[in-house]
VOROKE-377749 format. One line per 4 residues: number of its first residue (from 1); for each residue x, y, z negated of N, C-alpha, C, CB. Coordinates in steps of 0.05 Angstrom, whole numbers. Glycine has a CB too. Layout:
BEGIN
NUM> X Y Z X Y Z X Y Z X Y Z ~ ... .
END
This chain:
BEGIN
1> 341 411 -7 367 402 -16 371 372 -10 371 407 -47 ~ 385 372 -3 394 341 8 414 317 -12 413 349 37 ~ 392 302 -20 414 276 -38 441 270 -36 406 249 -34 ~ 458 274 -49 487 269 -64 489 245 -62 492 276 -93 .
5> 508 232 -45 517 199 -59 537 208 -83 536 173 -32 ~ 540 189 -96 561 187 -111 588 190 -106 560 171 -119 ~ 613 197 -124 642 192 -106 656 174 -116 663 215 -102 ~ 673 162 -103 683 136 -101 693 136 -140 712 132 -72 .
9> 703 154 -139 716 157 -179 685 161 -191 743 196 -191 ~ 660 158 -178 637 163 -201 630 137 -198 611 187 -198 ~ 629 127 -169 619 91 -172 637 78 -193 625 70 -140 ~ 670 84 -183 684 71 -204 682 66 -231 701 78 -204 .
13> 677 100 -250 673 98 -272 643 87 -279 681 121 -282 ~ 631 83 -268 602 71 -283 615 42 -277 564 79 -266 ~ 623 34 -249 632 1 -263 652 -10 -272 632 -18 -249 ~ 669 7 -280 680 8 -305 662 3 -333 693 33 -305 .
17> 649 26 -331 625 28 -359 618 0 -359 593 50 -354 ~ 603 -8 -335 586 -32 -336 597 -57 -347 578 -39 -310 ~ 631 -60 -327 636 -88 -334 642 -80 -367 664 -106 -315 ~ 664 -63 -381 672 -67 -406 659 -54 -427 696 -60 -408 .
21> 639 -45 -424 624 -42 -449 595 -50 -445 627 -12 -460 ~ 600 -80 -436 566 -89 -435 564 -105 -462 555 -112 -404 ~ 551 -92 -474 532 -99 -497 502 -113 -506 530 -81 -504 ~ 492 -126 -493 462 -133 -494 441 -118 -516 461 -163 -501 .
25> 452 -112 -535 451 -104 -555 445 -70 -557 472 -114 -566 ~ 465 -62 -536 466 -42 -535 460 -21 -507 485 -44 -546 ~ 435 -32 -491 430 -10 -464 433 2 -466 414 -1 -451 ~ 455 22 -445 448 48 -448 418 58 -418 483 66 -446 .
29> 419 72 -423 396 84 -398 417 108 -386 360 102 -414 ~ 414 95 -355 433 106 -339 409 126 -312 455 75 -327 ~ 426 151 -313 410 163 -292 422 186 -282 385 169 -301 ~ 421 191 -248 444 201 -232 429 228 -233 452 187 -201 .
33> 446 252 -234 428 276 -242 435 295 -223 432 288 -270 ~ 421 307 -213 425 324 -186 417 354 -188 409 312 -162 ~ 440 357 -203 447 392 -195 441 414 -176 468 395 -191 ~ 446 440 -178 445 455 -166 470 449 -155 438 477 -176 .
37> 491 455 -165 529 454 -149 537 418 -148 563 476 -180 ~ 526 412 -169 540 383 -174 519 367 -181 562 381 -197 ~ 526 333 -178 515 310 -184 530 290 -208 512 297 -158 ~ 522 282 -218 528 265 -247 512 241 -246 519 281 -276 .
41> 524 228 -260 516 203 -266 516 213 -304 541 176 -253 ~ 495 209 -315 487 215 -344 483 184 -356 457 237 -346 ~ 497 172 -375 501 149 -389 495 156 -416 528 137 -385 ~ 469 141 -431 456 152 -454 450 131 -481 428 164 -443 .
45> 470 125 -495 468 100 -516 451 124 -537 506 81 -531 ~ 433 104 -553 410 116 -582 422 88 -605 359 114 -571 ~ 440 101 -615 447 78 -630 441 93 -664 484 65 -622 ~ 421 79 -674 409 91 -704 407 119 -703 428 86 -729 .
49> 417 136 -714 413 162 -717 438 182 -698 414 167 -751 ~ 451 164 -675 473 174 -662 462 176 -635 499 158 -665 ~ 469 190 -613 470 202 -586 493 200 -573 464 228 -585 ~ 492 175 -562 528 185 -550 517 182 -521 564 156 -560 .
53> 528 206 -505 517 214 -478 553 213 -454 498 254 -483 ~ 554 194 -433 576 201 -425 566 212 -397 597 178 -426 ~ 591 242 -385 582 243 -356 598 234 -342 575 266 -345 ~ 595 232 -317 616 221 -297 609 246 -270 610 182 -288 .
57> 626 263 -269 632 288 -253 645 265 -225 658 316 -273 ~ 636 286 -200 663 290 -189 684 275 -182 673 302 -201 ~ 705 279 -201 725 279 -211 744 274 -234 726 289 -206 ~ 717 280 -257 719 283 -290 701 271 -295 718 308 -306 .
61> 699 266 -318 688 255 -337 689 276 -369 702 227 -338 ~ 667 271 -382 670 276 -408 651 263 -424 669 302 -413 ~ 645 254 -453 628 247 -480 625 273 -493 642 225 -502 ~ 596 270 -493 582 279 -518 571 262 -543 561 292 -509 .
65> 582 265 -575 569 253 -589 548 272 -601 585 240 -605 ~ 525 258 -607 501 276 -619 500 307 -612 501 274 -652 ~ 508 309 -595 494 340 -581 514 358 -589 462 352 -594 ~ 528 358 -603 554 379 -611 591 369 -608 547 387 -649 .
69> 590 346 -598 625 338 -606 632 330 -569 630 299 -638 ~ 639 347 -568 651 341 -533 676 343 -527 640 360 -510 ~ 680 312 -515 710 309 -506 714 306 -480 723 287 -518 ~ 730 321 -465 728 318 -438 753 299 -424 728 348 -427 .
73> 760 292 -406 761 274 -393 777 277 -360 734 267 -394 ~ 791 306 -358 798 321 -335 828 317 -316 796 348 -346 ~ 818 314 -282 847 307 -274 874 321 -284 848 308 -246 ~ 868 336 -278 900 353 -294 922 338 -313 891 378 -316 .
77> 901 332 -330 910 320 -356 928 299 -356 891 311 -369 ~ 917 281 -325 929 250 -317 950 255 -300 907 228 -302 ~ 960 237 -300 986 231 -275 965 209 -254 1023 207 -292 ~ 952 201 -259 932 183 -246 904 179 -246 937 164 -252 .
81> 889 181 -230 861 167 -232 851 147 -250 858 155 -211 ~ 869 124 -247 860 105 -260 862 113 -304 880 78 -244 ~ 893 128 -297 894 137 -330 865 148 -332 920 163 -340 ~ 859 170 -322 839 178 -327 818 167 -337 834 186 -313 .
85> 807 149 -316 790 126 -322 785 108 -347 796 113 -307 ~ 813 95 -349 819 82 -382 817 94 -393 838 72 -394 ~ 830 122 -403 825 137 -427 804 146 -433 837 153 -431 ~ 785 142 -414 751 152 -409 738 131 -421 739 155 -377 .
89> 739 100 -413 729 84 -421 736 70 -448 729 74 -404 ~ 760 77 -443 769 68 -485 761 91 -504 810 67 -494 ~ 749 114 -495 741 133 -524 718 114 -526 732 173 -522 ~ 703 116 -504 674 117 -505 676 85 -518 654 124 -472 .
93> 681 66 -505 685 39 -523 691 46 -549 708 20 -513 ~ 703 57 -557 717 64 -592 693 77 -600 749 89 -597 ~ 675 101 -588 651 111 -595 628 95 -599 647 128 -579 ~ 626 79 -581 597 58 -582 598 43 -594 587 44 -563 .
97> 623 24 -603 629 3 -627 632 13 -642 648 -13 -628 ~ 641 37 -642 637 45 -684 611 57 -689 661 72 -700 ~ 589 64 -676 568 66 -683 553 48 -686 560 77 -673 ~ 558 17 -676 531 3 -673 541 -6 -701 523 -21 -646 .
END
């Protein structure tokens, strides 16, 4: 099987991730995951007794908090890419600041 680069909306949303929710405080551990059909980028904050996991598809995006609460993140939904993107990065900002 042959390595996946990333797509231009998965580079985007991690530096997105990077520049606005850098926290020192708060690493997450980042790691690109390579599927059978698909590749992800898997973004993993351990903040006290919380799991907040974001993926970056594709095309989509979605959060998982602690292993059961998943919000997805899908083009359809947008009139735009970039909406997409913000509304991706402002849950997860609203998720990671109210946990720490």
């Amino acid at each position: 099987m042959t390595a996946r680069e990333p797509t231009a909306f998965q580079r985007e949303a991690l530096r997105k991730i990077q520049e606005d929710l850098h926290l020192p405080e708060r690493t997450p551990n980042v790691t690109w995951e390579e599927g059978e059909g698909e590749s992800y980028w898997r973004i993993t904050w351990k903040i006290d007794d919380e799991t907040i996991e974001a993926y970056i598809y594709d095309d989509e995006a979605g959060i998982m908090k602690s292993g059961n609460d998943w919000t997805a993140f899908e083009r359809p939904d947008y009139r735009l890419e970039s909406d997409l993107l913000a509304a991706f990065v402002a849950k997860l900002d609203q998720m990671v600041h109210r946990a720490s």
